[in-house]
KOLFITOR-510814 format. One line per field, with one value per atom (N, C-alpha, C): x, y, z; residue number from 0. Coordinates in nm, 2 decimals, decimal comma. Example, Ala and Ser with C-alpha at 12.3 -4.5 7.8 and 13.67 -1.06 7.14 Angstrom:
2
px	c(1,32  1,23  1,32  1,28  1,37  1,29);
py	c(-0,57  -0,45  -0,33  -0,22  -0,11  0,00);
pz	c(0,78  0,78  0,78  0,71  0,71  0,79);
nr	c(0  0  0  1  1  1);
end
This chain:
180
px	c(0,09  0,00  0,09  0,09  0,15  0,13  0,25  0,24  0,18  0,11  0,04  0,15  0,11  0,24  0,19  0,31  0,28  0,15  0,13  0,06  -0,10  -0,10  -0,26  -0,26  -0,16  -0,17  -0,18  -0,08  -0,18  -0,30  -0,36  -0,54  -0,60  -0,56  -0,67  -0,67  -0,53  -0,53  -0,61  -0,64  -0,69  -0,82  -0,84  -1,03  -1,07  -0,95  -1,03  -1,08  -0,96  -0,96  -1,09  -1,13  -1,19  -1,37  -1,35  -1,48  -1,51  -1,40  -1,42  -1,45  -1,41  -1,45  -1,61  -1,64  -1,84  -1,89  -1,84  -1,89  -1,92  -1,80  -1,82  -1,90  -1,92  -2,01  -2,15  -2,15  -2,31  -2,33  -2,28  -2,32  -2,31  -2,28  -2,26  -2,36  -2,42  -2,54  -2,68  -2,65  -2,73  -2,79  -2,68  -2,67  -2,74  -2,72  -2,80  -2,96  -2,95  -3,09  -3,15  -3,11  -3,19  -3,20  -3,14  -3,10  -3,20  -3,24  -3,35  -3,48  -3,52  -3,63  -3,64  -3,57  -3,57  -3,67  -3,57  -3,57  -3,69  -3,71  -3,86  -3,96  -3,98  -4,09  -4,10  -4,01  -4,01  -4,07  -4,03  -4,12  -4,23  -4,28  -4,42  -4,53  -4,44  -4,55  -4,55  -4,46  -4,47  -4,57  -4,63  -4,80  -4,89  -4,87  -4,98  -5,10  -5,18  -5,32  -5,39  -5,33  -5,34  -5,43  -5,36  -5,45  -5,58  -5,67  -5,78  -5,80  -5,94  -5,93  -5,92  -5,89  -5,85  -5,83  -5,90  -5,88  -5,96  -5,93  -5,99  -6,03  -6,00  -6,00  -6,13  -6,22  -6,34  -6,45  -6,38  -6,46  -6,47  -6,39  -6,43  -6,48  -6,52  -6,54  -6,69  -6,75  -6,96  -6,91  -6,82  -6,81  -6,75  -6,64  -6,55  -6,65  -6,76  -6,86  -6,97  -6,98  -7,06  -7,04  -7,17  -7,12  -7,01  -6,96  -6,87  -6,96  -7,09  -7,13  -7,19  -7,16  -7,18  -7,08  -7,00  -6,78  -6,74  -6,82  -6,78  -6,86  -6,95  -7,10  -7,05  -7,00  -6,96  -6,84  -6,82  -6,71  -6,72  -6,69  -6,75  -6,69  -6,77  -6,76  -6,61  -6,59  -6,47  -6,35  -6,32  -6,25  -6,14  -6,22  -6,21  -6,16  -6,22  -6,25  -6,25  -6,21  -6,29  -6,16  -6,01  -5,95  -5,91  -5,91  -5,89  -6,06  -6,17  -6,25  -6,28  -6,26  -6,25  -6,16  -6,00  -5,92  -5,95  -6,04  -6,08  -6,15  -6,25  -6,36  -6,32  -6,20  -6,17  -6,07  -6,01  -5,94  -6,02  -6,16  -6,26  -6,31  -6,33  -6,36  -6,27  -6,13  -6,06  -6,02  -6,03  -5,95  -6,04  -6,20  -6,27  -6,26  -6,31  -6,35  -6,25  -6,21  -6,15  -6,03  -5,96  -5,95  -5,77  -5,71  -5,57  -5,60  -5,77  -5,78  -5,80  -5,89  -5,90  -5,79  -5,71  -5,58  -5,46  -5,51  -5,43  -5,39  -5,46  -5,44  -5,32  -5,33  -5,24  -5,12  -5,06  -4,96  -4,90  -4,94  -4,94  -4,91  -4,96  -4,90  -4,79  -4,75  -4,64  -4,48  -4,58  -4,45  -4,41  -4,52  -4,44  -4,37  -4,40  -4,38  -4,21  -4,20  -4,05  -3,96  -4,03  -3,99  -3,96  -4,05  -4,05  -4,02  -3,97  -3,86  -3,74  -3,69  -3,56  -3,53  -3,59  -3,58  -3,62  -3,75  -3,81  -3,66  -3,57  -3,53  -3,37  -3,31  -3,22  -3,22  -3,34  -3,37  -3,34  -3,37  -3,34  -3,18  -3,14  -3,03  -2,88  -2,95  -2,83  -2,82  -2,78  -2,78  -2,77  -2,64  -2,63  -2,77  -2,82  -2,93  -3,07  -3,10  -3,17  -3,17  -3,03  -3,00  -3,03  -2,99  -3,04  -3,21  -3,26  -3,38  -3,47  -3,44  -3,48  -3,46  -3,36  -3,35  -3,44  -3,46  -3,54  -3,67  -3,69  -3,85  -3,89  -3,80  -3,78  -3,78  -3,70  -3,72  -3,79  -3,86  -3,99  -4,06  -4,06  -4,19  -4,33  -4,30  -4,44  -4,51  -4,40  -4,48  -4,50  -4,44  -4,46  -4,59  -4,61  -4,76  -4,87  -4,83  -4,97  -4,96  -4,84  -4,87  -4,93  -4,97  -5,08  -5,19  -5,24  -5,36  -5,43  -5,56  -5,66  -5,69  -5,64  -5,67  -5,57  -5,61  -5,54  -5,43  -5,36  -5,18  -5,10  -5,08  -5,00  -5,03  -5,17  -5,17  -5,16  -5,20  -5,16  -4,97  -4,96  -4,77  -4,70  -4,78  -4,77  -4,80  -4,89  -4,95  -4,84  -4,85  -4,69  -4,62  -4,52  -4,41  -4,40  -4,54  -4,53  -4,62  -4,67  -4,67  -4,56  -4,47  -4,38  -4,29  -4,23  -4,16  -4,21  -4,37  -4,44  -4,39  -4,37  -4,38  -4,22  -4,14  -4,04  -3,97  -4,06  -4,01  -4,06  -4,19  -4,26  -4,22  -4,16  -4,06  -3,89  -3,87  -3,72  -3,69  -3,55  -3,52  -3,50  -3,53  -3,55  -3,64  -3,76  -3,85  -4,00  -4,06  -4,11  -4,24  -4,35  -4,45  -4,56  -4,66  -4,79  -4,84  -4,96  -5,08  -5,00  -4,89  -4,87  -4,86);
py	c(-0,12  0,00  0,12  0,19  0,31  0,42  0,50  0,57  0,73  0,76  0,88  1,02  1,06  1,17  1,31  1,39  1,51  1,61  1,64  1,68  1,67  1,50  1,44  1,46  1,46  1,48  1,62  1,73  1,87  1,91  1,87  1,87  1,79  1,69  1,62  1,70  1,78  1,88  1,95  2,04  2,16  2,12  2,02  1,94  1,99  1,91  1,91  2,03  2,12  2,23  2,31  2,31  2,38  2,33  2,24  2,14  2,14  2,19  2,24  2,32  2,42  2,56  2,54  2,53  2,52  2,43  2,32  2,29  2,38  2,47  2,55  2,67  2,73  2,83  2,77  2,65  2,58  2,57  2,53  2,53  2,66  2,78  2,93  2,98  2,93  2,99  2,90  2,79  2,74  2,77  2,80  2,84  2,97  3,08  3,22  3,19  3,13  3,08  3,00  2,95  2,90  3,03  3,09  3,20  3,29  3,32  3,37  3,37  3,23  3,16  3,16  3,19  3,20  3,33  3,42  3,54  3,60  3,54  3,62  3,53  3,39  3,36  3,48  3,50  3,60  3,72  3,77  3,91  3,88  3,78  3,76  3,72  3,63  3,61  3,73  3,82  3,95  4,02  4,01  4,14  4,08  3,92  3,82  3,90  3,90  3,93  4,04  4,07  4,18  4,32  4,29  4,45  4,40  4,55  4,52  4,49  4,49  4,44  4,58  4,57  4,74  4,72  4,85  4,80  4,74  4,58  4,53  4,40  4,40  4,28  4,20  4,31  4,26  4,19  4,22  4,14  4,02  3,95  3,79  3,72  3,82  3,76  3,70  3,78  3,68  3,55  3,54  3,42  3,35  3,35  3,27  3,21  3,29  3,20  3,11  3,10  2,99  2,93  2,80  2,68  2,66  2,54  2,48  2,52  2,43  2,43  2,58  2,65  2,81  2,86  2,85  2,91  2,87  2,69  2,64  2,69  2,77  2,80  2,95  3,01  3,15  3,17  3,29  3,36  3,46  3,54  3,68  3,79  3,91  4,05  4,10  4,12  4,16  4,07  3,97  3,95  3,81  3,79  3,68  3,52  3,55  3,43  3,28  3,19  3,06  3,04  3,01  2,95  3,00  3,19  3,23  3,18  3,20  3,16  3,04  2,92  2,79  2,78  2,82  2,81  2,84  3,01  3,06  2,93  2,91  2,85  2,72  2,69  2,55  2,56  2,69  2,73  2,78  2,83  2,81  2,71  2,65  2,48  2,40  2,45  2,35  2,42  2,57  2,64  2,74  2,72  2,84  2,97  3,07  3,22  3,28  3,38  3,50  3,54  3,65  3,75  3,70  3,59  3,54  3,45  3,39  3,26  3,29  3,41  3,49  3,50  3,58  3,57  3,46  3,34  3,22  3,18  3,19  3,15  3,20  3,35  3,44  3,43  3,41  3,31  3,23  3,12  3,00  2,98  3,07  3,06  3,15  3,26  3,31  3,26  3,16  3,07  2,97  2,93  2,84  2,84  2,97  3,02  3,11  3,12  3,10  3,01  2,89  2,74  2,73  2,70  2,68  2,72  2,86  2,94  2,89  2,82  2,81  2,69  2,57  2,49  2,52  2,59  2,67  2,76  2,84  2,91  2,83  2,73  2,63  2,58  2,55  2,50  2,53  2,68  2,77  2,85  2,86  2,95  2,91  2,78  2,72  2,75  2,72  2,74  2,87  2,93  3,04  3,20  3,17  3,21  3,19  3,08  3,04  3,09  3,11  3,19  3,37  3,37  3,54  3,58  3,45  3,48  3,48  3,38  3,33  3,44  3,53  3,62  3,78  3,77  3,87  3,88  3,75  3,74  3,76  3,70  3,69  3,83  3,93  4,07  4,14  4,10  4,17  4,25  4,33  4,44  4,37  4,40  4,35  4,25  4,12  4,00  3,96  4,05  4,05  4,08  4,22  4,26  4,19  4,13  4,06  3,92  3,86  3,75  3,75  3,94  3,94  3,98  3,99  4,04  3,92  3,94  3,83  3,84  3,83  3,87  3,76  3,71  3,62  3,61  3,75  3,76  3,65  3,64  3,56  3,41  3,38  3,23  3,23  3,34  3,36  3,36  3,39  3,37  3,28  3,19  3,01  2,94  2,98  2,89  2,94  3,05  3,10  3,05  3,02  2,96  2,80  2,75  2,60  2,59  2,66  2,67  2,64  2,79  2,77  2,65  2,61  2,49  2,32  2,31  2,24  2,24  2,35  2,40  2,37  2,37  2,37  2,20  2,16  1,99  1,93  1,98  1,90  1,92  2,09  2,08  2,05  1,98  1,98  1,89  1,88  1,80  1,68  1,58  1,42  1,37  1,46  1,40  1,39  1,24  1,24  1,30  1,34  1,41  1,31  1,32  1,21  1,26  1,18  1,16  1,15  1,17  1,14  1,03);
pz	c(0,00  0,00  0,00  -0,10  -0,07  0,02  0,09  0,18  0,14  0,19  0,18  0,15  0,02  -0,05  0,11  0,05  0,16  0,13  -0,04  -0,05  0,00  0,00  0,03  0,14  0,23  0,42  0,45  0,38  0,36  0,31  0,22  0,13  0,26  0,31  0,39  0,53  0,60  0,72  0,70  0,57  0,48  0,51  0,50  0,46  0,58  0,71  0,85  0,89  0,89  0,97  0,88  0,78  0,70  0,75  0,79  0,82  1,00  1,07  1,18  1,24  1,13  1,12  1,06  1,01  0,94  1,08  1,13  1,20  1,34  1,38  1,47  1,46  1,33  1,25  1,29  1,25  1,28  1,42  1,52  1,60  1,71  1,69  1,72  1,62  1,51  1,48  1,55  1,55  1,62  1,78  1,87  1,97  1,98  1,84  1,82  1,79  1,74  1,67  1,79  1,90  1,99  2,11  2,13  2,20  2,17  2,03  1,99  2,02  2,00  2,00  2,20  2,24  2,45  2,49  2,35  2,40  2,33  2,19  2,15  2,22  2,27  2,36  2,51  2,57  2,70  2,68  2,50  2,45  2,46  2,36  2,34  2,48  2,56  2,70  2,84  2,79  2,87  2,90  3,03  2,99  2,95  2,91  2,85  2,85  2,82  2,85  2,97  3,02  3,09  3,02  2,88  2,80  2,78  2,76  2,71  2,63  2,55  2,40  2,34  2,21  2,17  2,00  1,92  1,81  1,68  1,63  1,51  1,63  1,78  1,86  1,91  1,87  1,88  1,77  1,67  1,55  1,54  1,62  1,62  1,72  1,86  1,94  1,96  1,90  1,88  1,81  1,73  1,63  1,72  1,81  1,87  1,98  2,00  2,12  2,00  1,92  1,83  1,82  1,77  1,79  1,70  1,66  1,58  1,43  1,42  1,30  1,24  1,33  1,25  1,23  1,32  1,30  1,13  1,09  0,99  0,90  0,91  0,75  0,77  0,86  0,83  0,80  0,75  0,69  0,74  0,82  0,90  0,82  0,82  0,70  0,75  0,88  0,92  0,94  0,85  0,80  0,92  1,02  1,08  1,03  0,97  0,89  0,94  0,96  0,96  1,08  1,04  1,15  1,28  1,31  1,44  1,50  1,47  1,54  1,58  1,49  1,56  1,63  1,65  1,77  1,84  1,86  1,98  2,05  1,93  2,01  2,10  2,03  2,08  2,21  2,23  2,32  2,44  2,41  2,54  2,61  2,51  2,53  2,64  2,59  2,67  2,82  2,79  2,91  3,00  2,89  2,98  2,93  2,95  2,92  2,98  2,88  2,93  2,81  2,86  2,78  2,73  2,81  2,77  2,66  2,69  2,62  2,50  2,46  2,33  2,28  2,33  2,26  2,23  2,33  2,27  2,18  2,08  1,90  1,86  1,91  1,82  1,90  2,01  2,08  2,07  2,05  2,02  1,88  1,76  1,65  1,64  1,70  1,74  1,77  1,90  1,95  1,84  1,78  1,69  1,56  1,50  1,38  1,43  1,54  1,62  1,61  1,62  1,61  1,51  1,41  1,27  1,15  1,19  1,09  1,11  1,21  1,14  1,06  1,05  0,96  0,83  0,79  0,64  0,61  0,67  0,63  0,62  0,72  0,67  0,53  0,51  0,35  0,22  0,26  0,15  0,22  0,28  0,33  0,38  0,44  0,53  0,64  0,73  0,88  0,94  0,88  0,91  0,89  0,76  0,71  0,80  0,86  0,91  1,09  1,11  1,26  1,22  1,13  1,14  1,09  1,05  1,00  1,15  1,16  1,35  1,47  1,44  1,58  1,48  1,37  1,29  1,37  1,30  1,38  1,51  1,56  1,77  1,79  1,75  1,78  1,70  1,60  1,53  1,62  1,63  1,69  1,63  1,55  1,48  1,43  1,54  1,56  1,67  1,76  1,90  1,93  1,87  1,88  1,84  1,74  1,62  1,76  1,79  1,86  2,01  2,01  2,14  2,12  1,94  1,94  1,90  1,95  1,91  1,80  1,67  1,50  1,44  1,33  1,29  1,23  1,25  1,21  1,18  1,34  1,38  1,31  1,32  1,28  1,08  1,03  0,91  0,88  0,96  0,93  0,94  1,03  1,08  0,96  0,93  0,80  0,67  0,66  0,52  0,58  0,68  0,72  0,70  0,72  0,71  0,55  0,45  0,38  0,22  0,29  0,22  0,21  0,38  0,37  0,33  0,26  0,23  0,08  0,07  -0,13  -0,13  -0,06  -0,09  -0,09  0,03  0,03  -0,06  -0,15  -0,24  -0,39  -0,39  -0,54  -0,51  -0,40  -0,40  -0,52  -0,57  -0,72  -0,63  -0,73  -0,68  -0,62  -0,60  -0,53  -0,65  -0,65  -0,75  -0,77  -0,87  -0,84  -0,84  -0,77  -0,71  -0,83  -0,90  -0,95  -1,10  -1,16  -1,29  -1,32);
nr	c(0  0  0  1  1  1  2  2  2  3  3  3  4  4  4  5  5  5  6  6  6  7  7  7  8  8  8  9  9  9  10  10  10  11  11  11  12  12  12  13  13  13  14  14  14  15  15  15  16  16  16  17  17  17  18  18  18  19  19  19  20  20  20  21  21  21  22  22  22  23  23  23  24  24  24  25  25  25  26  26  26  27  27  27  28  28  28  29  29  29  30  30  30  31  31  31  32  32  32  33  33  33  34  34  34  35  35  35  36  36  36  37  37  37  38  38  38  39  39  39  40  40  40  41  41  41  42  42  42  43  43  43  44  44  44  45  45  45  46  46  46  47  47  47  48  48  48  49  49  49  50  50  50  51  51  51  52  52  52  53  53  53  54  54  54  55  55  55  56  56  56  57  57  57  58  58  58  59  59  59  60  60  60  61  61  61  62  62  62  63  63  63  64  64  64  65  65  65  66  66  66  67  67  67  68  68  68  69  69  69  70  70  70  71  71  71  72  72  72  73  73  73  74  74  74  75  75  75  76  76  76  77  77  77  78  78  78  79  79  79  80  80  80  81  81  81  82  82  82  83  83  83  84  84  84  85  85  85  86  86  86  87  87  87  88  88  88  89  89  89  90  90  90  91  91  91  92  92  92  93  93  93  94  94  94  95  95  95  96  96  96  97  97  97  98  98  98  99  99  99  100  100  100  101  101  101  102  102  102  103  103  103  104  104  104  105  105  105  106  106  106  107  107  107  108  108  108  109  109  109  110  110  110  111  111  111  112  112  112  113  113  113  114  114  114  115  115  115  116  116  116  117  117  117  118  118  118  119  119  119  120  120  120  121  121  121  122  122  122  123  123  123  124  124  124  125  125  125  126  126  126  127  127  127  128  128  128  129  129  129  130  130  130  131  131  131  132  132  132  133  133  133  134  134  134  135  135  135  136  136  136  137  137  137  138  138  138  139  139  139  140  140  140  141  141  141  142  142  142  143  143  143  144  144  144  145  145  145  146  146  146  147  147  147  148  148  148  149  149  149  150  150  150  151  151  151  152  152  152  153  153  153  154  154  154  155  155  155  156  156  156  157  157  157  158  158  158  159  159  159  160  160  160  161  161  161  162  162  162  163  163  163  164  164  164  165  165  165  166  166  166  167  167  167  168  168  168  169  169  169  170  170  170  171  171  171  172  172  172  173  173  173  174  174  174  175  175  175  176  176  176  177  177  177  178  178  178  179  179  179);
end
């Protein structure tokens, strides 16, 4: 077996060190990107519910007390539409009346759409991508807010976030297409 020339033992040092480095990159964005997701949950559960309702916050709340099979036959004028009112509704159901519980939906998709950015944005970016996309949103003002109003912001952004990364696992190359 021949002995390893100098050059292939310097290319193969070159490899390590260059692959120790991405690996430390990843895990220092990683560490940002969870650091994030600590810190925009603490924003968003600040003050929870405490405020009044104020606003566009009251337009779903006659719908959020109906039954299920009217939540599902309406489409409400103000713009409610079908899935913050069935969460509501389903979020009274499980927890009872009141003014945190209303706003649960938009929380809750908040918190997750925290979570769930950074893998949608890995996909398309890479890790490092995915760490700065992640602490964006965590200090968004303006998802902090939407994730304490009872309006369906927040859960609309959950849905584009898991949306997109649907559209994106389903055109990746090599993956074959159903129904042809």
């Amino acid at each position: 077996m021949p002995s390893e020339t100098r050059s292939n033992r310097s290319a193969r040092k070159r490899a390590n060190r260059e692959a120790h480095r991405d690996g430390t990159r990843n895990w220092l964005a990683l560490l940002i990107a969870a650091g994030a997701v600590v810190i925009g949950i603490a924003l968003r559960v600040d003050d929870y519910g405490s405020l009044l309702l104020y606003g566009d916050e009251f337009h779903s709340v006659e719908l959020s007390r109906a039954s299920y099979s009217r939540i599902f036959r309406s489409f409400d004028d103000p713009g409610s539409g079908i899935a913050l009112p069935l969460l509501q509704r389903i979020f009274h159901d499980l927890f009872g009346r009141g003014l945190w519980v209303y706003r649960l939906p938009a929380l809750v998709s908040g918190l997750a759409a925290l979570v769930f950015v950074y893998p949608m944005a890995r996909r398309f970016g890479g890790v490092p991508a995915a760490a700065i996309t992640t602490l964006a949103l965590a200090f968004s003002s303006i998802h902090v807010f939407y994730s304490h109003f009872a309006r369906a912001y927040a859960v609309a952004t959950l849905a584009g976030i898991g949306l997109v990364y649907a559209l994106e696992r389903a055109t990746r190359p090599g993956r074959g297409t159903r129904g042809d």
